[in-house]
C-alpha atoms as one frame of an Amber mdcrd trajectory, in Angstrom:
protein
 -13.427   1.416  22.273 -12.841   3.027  25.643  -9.011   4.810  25.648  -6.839
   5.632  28.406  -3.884   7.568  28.656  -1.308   5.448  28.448  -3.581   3.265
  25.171  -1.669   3.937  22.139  -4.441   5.358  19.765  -3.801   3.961  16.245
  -6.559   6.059  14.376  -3.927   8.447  13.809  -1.579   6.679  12.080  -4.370
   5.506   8.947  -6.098   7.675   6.624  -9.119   8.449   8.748 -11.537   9.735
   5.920 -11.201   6.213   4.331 -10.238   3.336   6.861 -11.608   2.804  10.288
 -10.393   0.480  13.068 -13.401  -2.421  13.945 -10.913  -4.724  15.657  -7.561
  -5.344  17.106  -5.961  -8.294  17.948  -2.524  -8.925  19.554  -1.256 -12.375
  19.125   2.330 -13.643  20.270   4.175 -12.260  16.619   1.944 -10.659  14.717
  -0.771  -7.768  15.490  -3.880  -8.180  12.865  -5.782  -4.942  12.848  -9.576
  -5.078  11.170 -10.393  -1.941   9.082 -13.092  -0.615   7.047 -14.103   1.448
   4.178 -16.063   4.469   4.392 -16.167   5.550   1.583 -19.019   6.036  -0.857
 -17.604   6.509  -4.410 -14.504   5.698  -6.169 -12.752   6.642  -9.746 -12.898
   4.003 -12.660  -8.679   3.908 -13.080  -9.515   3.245 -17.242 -12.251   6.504
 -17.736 -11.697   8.448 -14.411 -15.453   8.844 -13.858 -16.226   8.835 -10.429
 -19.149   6.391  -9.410 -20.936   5.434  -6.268 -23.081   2.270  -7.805 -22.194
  -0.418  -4.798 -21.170  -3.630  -6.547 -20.254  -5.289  -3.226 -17.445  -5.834
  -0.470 -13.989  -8.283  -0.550 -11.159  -8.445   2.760  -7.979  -7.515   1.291
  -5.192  -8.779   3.558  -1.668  -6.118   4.057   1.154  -5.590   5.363   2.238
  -2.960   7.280   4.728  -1.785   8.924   5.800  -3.583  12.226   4.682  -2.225
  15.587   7.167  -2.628  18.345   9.198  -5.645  16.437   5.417  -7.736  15.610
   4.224  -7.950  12.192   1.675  -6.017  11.493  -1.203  -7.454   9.516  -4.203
  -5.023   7.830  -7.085  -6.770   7.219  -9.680  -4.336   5.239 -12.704  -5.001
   4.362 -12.783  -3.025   0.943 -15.601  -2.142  -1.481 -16.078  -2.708  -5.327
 -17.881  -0.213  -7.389 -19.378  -0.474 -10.546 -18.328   1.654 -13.810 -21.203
   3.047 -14.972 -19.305   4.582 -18.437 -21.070   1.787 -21.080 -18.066   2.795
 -23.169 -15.493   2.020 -20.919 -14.267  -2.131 -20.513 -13.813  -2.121 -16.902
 -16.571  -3.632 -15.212 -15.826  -3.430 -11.406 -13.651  -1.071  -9.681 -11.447
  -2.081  -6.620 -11.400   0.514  -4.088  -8.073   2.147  -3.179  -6.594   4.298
  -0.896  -3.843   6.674  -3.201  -0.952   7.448  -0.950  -1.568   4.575   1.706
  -2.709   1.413  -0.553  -2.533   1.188  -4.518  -3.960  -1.409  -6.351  -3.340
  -5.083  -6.070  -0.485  -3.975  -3.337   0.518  -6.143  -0.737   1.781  -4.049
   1.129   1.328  -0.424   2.585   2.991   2.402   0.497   4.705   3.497   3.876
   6.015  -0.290   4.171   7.126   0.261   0.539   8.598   3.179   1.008  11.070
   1.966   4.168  11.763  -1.391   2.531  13.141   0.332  -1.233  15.248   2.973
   0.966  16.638  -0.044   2.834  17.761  -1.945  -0.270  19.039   1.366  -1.604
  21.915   1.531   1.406  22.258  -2.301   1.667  21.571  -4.585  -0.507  18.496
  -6.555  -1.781  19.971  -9.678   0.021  20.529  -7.848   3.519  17.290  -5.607
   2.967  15.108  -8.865   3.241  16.940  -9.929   6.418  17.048  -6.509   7.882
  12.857  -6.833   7.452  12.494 -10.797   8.642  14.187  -9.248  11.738  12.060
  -6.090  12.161   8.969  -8.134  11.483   8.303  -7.374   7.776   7.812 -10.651
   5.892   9.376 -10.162   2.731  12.416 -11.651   0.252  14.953 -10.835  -1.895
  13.198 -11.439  -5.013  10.315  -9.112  -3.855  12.629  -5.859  -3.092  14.112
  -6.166  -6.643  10.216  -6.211  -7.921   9.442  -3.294  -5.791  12.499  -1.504
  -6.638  11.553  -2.403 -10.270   8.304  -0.875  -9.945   9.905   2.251  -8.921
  11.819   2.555 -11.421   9.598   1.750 -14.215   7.616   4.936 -12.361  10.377
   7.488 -12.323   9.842   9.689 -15.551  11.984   9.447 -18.592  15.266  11.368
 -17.849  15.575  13.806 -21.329  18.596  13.435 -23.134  20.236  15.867 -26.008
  20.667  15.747 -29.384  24.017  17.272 -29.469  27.384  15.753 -28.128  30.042
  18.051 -27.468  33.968  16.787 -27.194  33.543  16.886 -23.472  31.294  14.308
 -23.657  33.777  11.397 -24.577
């Protein structure tokens, strides 16, 4: 893909050791970018045993964040590795990217990221219309699951033992 100076060079803005751009297309409210893998191994999430046994390839379909107001659709063409622990029970691994794209997301971590921060000054309510506006198809319903999931992340806060008569 030929560049010239005034081409806005999206490379940059992916993790380039995993991803790479094949294709982008501009339509009239959305911008679909084509990626794919490079890599050539991945970690079994159950064992943690890295292996590079090619089980085969599926397009995983994402959102990211919006480009100039468009949606901004990521469609990656992803690889599947095979565990080869014979005591562990997963059978295929799904290739992610940690810190860009976790497992069975939807959405980019980045796109994640900007859409809990929203809710957290606004509301879950205004959040999703803040993102139908800026181009990030989402709901409601979906920012209290996301901000859910953060939660459930966050580690247990530790609590005492003693009370003191401050306390009350």
């Amino acid at each position: 893909m030929a560049k010239s100076n005034n081409t806005l060079c999206l490379d940059k803005f992916y993790p380039e050791k995993d991803l790479m751009i094949t294709d982008i297309d501009q339509q009239s409210d959305k911008i679909i970018i084509q990626m794919k893998s490079t890599s050539s191994s991945c970690k079994c999430p159950k064992c943690n045993r890295i292996t590079q046994k090619y089980h085969g390839t599926y397009t995983r379909k994402v959102q990211d964040l919006p480009i100039l107001g468009k949606n901004v659709q990521l469609e990656i063409c992803s690889h599947e590795y095979a565990c080869l622990n014979d005591e562990c029970e997963v059978i295929s691994i799904a290739e992610t990217f940690d810190g860009f794209l976790n497992n069975y997301s939807r959405m980019t971590e980045r796109c994640v990221d900007f859409i809990c921060t929203l809710a957290l000054e606004t509301s879950c309510e205004g959040c999703a219309r803040v993102c139908r506006t800026l181009g990030i198809k989402t709901s409601g319903d979906t920012v209290i699951r996301l901000l859910l999931k953060r939660y459930e992340s966050l580690p247990q806060p530790e609590v005492s033992d003693v009370i003191g008569v401050d306390d009350f």
